[in-house]
mmCIF file of the N, C-alpha and C atoms, coordinates in Angstrom:
data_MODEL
# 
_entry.id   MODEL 
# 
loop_
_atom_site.group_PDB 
_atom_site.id 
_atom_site.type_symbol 
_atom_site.label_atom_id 
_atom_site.label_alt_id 
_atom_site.label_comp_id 
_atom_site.label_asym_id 
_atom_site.label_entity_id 
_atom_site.label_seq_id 
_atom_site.pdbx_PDB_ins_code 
_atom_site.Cartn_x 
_atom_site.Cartn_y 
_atom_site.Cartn_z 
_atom_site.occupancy 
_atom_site.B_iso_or_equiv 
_atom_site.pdbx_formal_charge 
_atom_site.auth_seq_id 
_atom_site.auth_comp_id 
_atom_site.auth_asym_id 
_atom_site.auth_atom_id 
_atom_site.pdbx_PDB_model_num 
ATOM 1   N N  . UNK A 1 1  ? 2.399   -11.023 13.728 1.00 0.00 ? 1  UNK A N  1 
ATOM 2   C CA . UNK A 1 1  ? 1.410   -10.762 12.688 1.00 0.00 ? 1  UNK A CA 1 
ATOM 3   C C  . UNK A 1 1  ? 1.945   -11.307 11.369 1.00 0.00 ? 1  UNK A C  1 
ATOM 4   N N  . UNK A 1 2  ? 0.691   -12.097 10.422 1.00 0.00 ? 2  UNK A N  1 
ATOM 5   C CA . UNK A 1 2  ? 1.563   -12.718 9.754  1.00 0.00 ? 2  UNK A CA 1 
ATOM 6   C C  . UNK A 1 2  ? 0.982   -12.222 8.419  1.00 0.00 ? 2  UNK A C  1 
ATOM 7   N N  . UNK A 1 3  ? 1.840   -10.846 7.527  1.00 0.00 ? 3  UNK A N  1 
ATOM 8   C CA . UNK A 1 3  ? 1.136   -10.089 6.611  1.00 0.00 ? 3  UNK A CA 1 
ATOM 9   C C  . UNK A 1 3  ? 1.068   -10.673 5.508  1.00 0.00 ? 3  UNK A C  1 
ATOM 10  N N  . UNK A 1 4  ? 1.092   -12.376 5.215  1.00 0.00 ? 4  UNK A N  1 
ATOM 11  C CA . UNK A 1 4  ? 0.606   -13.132 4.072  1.00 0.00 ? 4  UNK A CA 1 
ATOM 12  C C  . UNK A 1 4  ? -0.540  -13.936 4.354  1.00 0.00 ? 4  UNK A C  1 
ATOM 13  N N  . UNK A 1 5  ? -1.555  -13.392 5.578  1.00 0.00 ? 5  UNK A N  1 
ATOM 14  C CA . UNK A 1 5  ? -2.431  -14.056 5.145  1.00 0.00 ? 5  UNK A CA 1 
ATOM 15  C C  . UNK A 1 5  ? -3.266  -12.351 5.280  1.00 0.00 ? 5  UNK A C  1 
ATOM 16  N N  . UNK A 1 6  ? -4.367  -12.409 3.984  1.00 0.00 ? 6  UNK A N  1 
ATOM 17  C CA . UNK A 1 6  ? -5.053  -11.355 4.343  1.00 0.00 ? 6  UNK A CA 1 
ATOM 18  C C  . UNK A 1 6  ? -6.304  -11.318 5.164  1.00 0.00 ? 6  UNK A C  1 
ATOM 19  N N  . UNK A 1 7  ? -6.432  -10.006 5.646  1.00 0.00 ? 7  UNK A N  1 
ATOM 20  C CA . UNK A 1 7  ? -7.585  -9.996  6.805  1.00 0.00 ? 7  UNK A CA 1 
ATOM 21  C C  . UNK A 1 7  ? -7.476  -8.063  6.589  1.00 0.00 ? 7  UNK A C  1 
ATOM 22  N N  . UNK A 1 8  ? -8.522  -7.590  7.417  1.00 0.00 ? 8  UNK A N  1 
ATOM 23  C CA . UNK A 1 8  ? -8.611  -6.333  7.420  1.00 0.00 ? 8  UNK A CA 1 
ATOM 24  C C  . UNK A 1 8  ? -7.485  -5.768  7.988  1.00 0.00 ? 8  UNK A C  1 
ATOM 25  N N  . UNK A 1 9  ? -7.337  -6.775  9.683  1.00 0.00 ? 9  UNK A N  1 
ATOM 26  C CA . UNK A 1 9  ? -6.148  -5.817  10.434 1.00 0.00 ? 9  UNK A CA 1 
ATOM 27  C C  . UNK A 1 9  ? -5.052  -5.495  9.400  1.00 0.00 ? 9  UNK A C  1 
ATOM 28  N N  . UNK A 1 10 ? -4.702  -6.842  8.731  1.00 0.00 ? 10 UNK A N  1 
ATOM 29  C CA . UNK A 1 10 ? -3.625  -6.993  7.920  1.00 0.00 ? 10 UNK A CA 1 
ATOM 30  C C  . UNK A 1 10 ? -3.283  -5.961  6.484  1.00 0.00 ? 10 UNK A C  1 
ATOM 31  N N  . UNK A 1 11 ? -4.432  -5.782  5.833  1.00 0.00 ? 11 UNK A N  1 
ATOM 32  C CA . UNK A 1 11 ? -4.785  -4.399  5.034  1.00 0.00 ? 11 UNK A CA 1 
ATOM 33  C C  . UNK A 1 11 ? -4.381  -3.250  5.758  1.00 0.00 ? 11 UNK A C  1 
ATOM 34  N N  . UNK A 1 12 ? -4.933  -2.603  6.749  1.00 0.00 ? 12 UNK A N  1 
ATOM 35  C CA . UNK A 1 12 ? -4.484  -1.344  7.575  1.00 0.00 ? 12 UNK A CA 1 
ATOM 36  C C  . UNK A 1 12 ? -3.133  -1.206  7.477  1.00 0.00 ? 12 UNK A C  1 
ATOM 37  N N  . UNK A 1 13 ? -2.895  -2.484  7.938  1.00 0.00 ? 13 UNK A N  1 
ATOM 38  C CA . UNK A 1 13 ? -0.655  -2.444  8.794  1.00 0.00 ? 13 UNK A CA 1 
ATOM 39  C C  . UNK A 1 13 ? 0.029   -1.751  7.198  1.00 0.00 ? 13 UNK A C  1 
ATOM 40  N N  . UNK A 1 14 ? -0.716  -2.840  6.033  1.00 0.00 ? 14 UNK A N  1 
ATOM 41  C CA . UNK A 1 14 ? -0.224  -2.452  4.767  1.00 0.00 ? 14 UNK A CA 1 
ATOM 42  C C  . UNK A 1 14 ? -0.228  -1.336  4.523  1.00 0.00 ? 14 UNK A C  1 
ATOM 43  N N  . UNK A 1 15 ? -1.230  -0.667  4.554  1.00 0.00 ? 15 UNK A N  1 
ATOM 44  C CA . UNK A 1 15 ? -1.773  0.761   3.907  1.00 0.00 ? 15 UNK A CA 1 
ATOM 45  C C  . UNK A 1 15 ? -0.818  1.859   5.048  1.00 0.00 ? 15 UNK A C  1 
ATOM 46  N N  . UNK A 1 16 ? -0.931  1.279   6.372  1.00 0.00 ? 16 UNK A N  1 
ATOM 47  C CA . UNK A 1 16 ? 0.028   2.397   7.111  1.00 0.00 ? 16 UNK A CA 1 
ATOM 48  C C  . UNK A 1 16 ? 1.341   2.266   6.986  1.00 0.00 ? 16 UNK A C  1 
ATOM 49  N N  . UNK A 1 17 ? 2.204   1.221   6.328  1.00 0.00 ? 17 UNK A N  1 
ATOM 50  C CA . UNK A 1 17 ? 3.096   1.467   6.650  1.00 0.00 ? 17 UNK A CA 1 
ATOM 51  C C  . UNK A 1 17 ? 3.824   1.614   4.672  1.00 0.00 ? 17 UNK A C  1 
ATOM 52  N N  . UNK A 1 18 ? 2.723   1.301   3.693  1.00 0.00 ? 18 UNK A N  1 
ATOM 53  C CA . UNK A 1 18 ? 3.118   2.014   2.495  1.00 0.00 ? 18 UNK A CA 1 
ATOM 54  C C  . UNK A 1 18 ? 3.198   3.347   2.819  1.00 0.00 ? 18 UNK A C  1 
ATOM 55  N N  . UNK A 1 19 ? 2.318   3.885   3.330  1.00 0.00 ? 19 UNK A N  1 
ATOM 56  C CA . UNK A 1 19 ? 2.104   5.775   3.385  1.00 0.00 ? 19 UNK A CA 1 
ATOM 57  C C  . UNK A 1 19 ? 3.222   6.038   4.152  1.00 0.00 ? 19 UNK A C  1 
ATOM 58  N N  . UNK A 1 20 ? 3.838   5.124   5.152  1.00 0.00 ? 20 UNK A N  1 
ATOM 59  C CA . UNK A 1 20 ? 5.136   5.940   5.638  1.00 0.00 ? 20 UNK A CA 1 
ATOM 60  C C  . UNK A 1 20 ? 6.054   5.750   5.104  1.00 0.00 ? 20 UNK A C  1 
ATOM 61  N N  . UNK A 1 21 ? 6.542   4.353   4.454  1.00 0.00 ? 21 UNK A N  1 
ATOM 62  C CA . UNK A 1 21 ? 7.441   4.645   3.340  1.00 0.00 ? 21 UNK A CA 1 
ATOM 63  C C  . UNK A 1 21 ? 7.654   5.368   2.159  1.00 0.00 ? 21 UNK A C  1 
ATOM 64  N N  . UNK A 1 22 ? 6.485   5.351   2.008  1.00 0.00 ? 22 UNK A N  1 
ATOM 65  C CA . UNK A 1 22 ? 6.185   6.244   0.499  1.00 0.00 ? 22 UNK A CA 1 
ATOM 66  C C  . UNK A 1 22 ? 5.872   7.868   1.066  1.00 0.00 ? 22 UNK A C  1 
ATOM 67  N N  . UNK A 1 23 ? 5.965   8.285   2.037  1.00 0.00 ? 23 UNK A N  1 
ATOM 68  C CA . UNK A 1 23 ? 5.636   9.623   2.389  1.00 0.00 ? 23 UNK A CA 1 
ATOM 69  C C  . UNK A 1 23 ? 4.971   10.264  2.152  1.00 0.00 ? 23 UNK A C  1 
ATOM 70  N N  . UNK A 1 24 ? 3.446   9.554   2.084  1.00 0.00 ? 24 UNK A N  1 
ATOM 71  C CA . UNK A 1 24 ? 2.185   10.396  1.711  1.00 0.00 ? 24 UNK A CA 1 
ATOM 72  C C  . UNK A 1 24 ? 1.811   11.265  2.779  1.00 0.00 ? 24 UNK A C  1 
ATOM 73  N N  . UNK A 1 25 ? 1.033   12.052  2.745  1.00 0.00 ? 25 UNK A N  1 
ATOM 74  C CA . UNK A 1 25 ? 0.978   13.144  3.110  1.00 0.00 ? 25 UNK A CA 1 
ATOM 75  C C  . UNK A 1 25 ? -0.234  13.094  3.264  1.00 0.00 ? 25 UNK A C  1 
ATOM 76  N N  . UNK A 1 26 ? -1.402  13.034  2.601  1.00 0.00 ? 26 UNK A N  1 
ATOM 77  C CA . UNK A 1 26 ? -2.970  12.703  2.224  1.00 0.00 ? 26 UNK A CA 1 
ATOM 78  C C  . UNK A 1 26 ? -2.936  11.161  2.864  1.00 0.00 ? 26 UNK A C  1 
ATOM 79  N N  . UNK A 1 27 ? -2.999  11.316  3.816  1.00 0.00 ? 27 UNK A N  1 
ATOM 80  C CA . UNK A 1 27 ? -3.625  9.930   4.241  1.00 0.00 ? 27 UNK A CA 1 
ATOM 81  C C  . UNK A 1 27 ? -4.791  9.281   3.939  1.00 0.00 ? 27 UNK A C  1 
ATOM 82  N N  . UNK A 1 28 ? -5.759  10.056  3.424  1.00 0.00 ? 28 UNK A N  1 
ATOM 83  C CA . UNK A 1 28 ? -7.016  9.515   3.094  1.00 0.00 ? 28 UNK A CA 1 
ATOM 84  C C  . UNK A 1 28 ? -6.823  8.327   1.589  1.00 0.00 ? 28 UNK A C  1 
ATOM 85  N N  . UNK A 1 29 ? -6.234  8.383   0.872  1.00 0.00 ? 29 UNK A N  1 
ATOM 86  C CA . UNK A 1 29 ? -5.674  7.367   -0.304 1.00 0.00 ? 29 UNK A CA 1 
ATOM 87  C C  . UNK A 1 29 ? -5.574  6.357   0.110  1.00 0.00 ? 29 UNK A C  1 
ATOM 88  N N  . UNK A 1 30 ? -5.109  6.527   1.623  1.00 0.00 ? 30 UNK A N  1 
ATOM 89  C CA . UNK A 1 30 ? -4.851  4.807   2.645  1.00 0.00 ? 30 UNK A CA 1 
ATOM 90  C C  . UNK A 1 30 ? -5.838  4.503   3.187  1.00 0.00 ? 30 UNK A C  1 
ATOM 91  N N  . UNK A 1 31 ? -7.189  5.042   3.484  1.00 0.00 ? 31 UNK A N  1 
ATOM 92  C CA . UNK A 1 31 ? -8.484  4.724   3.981  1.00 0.00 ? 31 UNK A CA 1 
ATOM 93  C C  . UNK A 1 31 ? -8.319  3.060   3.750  1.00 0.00 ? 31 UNK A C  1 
ATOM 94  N N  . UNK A 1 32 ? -8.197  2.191   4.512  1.00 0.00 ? 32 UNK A N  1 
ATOM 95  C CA . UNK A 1 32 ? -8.192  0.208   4.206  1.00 0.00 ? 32 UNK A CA 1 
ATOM 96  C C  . UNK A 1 32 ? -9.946  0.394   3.729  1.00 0.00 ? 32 UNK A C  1 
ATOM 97  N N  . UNK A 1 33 ? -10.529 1.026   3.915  1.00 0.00 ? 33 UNK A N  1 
ATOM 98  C CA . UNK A 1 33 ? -12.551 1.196   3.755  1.00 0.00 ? 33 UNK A CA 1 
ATOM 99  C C  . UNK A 1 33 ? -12.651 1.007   2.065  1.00 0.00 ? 33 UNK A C  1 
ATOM 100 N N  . UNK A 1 34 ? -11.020 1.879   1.373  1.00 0.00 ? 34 UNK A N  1 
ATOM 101 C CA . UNK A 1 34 ? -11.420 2.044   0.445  1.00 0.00 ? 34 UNK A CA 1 
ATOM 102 C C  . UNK A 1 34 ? -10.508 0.861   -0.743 1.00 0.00 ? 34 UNK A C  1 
ATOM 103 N N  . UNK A 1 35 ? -10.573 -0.201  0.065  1.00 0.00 ? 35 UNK A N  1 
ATOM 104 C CA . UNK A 1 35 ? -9.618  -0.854  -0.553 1.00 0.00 ? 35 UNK A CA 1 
ATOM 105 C C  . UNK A 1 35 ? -10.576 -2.877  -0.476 1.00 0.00 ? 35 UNK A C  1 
ATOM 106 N N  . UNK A 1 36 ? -10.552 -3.312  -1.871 1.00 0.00 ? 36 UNK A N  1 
ATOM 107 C CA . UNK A 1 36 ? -10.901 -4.734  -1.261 1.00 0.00 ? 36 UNK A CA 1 
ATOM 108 C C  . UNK A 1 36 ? -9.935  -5.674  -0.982 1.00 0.00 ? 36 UNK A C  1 
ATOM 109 N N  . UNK A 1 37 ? -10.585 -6.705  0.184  1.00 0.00 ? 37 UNK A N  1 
ATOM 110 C CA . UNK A 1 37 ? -10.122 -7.385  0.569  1.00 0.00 ? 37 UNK A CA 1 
ATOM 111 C C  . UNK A 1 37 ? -9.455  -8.921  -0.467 1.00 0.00 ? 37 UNK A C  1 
ATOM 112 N N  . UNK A 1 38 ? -10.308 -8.490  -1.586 1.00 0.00 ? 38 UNK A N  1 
ATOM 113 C CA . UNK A 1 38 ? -9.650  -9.292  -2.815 1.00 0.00 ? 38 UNK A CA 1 
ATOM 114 C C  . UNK A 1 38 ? -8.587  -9.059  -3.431 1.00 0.00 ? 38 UNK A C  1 
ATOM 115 N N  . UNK A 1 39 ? -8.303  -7.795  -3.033 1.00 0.00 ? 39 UNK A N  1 
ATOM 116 C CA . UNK A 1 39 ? -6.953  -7.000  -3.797 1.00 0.00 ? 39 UNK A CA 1 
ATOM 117 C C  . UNK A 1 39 ? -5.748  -7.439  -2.935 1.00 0.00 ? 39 UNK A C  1 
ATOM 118 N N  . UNK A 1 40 ? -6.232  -7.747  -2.171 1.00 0.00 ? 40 UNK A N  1 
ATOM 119 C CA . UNK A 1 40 ? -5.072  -7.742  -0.997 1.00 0.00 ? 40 UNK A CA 1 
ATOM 120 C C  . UNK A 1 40 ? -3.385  -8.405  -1.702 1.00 0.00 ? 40 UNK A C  1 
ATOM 121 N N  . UNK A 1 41 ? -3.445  -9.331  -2.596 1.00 0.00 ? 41 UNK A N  1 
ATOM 122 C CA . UNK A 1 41 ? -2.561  -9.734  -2.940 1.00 0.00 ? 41 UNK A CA 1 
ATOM 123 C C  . UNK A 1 41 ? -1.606  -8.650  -3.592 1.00 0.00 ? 41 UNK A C  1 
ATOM 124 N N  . UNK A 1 42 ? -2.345  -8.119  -4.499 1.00 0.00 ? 42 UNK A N  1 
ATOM 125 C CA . UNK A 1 42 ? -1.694  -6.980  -5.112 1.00 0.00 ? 42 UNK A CA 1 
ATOM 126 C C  . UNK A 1 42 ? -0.764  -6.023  -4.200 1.00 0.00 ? 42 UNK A C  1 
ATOM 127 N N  . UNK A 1 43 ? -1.943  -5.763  -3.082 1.00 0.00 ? 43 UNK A N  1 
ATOM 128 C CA . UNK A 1 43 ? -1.523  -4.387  -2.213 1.00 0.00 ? 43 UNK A CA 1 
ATOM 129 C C  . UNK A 1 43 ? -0.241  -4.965  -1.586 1.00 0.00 ? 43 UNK A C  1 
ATOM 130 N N  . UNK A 1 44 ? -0.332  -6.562  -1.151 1.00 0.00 ? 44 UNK A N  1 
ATOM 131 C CA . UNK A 1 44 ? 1.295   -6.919  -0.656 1.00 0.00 ? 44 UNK A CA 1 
ATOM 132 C C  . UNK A 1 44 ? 2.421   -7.108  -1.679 1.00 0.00 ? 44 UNK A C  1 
ATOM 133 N N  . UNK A 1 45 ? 2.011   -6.982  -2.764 1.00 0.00 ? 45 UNK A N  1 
ATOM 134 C CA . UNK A 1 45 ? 3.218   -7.387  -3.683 1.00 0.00 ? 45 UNK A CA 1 
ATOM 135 C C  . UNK A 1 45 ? 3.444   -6.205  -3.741 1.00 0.00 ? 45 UNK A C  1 
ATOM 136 N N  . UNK A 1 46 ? 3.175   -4.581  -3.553 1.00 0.00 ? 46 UNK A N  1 
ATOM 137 C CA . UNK A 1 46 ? 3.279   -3.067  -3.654 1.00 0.00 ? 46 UNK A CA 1 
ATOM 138 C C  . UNK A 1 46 ? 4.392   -3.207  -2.281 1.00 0.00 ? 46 UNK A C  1 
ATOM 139 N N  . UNK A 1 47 ? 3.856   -3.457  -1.449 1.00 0.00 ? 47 UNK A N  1 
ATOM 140 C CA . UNK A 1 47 ? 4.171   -3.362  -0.164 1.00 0.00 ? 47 UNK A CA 1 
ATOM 141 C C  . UNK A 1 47 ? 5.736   -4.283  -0.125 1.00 0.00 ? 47 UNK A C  1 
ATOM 142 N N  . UNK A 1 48 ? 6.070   -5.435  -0.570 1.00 0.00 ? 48 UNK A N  1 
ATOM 143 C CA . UNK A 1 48 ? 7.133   -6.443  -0.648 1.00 0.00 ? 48 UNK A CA 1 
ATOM 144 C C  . UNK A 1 48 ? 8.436   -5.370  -1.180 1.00 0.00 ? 48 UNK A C  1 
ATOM 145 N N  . UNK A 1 49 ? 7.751   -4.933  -2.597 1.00 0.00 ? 49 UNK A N  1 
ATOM 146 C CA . UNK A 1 49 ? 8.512   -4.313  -3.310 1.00 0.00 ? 49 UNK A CA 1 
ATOM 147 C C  . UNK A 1 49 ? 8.665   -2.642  -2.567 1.00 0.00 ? 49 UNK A C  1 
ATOM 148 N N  . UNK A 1 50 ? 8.305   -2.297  -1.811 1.00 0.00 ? 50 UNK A N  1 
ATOM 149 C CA . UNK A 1 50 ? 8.795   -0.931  -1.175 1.00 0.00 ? 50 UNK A CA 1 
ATOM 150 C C  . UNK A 1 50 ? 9.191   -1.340  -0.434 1.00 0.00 ? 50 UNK A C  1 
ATOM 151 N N  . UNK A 1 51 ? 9.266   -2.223  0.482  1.00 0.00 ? 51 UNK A N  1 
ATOM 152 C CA . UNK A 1 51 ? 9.829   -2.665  1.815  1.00 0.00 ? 51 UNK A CA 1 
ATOM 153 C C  . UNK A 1 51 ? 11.288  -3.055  1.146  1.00 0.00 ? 51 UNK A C  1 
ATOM 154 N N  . UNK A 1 52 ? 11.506  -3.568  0.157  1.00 0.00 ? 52 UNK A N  1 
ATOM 155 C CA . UNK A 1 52 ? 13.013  -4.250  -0.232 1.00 0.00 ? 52 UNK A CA 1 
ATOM 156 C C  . UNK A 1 52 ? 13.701  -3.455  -1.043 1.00 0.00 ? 52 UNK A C  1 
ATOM 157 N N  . UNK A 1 53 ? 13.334  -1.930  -1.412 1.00 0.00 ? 53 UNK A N  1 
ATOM 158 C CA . UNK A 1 53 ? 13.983  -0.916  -1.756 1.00 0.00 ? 53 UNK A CA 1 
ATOM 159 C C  . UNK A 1 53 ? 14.153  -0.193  -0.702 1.00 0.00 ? 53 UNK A C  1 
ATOM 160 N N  . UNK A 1 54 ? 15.579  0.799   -1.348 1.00 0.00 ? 54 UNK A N  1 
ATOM 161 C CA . UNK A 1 54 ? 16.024  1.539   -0.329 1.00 0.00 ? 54 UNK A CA 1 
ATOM 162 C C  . UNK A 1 54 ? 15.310  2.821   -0.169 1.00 0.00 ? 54 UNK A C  1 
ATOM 163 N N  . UNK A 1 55 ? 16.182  3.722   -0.851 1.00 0.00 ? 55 UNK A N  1 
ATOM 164 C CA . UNK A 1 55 ? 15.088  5.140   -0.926 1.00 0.00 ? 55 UNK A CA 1 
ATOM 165 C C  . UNK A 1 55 ? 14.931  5.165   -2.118 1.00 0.00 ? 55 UNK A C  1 
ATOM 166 N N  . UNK A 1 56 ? 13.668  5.582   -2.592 1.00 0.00 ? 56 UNK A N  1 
ATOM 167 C CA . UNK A 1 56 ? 12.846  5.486   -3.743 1.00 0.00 ? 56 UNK A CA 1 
ATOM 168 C C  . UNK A 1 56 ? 13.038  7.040   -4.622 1.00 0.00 ? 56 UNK A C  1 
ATOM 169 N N  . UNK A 1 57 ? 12.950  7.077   -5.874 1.00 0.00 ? 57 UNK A N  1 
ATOM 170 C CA . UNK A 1 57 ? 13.203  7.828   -6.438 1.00 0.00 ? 57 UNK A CA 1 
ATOM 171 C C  . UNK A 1 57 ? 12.116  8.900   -6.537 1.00 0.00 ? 57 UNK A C  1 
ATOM 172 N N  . UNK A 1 58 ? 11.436  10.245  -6.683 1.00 0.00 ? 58 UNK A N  1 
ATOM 173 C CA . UNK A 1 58 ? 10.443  11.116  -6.664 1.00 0.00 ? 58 UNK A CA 1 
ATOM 174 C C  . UNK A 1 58 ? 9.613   10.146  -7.462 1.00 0.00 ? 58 UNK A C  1 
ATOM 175 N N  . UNK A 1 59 ? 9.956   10.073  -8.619 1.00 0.00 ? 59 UNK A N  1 
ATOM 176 C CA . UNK A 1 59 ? 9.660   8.751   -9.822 1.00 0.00 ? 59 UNK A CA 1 
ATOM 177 C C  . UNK A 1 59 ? 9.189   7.791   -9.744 1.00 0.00 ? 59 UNK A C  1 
ATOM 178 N N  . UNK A 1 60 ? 9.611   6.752   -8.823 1.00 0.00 ? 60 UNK A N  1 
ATOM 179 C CA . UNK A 1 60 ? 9.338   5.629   -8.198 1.00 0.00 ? 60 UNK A CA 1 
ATOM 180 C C  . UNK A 1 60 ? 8.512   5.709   -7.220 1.00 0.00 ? 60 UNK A C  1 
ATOM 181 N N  . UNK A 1 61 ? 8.359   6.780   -6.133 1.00 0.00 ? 61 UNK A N  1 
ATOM 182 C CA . UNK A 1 61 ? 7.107   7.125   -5.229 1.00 0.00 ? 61 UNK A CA 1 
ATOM 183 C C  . UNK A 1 61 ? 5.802   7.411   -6.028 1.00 0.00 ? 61 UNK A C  1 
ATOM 184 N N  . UNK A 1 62 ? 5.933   7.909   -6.943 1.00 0.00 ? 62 UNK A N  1 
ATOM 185 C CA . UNK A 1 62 ? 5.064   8.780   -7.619 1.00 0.00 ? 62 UNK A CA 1 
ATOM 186 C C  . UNK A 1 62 ? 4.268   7.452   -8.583 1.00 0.00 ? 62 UNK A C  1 
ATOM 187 N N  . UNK A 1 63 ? 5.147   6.534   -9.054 1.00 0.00 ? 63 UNK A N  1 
ATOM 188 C CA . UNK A 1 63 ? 4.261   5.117   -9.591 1.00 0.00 ? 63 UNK A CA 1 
ATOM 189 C C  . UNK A 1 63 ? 4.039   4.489   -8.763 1.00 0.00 ? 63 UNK A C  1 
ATOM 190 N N  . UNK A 1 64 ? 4.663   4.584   -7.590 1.00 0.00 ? 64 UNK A N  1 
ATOM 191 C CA . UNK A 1 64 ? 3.616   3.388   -6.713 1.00 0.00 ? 64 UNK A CA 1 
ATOM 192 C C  . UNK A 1 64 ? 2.448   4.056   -5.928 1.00 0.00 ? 64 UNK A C  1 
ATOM 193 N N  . UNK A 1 65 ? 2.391   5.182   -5.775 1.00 0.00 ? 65 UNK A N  1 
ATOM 194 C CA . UNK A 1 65 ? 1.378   6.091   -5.687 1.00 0.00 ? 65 UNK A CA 1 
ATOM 195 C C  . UNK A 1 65 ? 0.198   5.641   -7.105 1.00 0.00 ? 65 UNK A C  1 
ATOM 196 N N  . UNK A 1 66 ? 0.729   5.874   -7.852 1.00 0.00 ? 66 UNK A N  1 
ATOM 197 C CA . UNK A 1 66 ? -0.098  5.884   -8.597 1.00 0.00 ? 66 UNK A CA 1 
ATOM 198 C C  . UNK A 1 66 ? -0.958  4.289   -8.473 1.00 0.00 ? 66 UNK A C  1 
ATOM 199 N N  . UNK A 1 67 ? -0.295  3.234   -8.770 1.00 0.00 ? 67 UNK A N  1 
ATOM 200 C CA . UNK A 1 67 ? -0.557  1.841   -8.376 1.00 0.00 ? 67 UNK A CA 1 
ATOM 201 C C  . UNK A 1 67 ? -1.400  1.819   -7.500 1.00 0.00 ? 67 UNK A C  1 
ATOM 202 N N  . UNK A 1 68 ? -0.923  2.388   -6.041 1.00 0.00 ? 68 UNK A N  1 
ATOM 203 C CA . UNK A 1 68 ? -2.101  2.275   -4.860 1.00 0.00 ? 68 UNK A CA 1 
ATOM 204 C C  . UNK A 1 68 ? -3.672  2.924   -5.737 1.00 0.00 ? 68 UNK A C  1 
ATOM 205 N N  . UNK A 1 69 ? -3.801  3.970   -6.192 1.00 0.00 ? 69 UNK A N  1 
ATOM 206 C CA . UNK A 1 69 ? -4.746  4.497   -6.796 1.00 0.00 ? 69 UNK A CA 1 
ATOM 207 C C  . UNK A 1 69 ? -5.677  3.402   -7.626 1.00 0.00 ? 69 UNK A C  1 
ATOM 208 N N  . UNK A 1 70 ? -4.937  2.495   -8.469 1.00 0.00 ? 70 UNK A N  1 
ATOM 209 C CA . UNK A 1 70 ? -5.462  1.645   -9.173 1.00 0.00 ? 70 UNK A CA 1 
ATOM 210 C C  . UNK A 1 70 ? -5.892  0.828   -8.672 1.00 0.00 ? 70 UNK A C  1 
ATOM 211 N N  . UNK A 1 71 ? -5.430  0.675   -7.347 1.00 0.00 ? 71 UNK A N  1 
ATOM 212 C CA . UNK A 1 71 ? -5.910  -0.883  -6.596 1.00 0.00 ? 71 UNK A CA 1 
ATOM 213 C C  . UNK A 1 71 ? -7.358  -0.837  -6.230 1.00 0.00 ? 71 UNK A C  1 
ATOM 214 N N  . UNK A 1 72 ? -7.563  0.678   -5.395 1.00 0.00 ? 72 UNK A N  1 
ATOM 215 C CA . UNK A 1 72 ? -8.439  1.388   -4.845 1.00 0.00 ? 72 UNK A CA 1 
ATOM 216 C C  . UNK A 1 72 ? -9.885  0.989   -5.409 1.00 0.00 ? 72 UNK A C  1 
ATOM 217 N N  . UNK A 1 73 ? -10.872 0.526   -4.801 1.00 0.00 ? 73 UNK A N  1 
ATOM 218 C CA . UNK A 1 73 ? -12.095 0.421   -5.267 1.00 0.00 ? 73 UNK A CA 1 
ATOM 219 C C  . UNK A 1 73 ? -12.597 1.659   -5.974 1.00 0.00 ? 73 UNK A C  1 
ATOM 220 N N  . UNK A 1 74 ? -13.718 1.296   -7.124 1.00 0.00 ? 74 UNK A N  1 
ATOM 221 C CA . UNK A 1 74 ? -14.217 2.288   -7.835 1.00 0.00 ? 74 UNK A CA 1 
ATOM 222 C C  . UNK A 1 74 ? -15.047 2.846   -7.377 1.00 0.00 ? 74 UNK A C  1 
# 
């Protein structure tokens, strides 16, 4: 699977495997339904940058939490 090109499957893998790094709890924030497929760039540069950190600070979960929020369609 090749998560630089975007597609829906490719959104999901993102969204499931931010929420397990980031240890969300509310899975519904990761709904891919609620996310566009135009954003997608963004959502992998979120995703690049959690994948190449180690463990994240309460701090650092908590802004990229927040980030996912922003990406999120209105």
């Amino acid at each position: 699977m090749d998560l630089d090109k975007p597609s829906q499957e490719n959104l999901k893998v993102l969204l499931k495997q931010l929420g397990d790094k980031l240890g969300v709890a509310n899975r519904i924030l990761l709904d891919e339904k609620d996310y566009d497929l135009n954003r997608y760039d963004d959502l992998k540069f979120l995703y690049d940058h959690v994948s190449a950190s180690g463990k994240l600070s309460p701090s650092e979960t908590h802004a990229f939490i927040d980030e996912l929020r922003a990406v999120r369609k209105s």
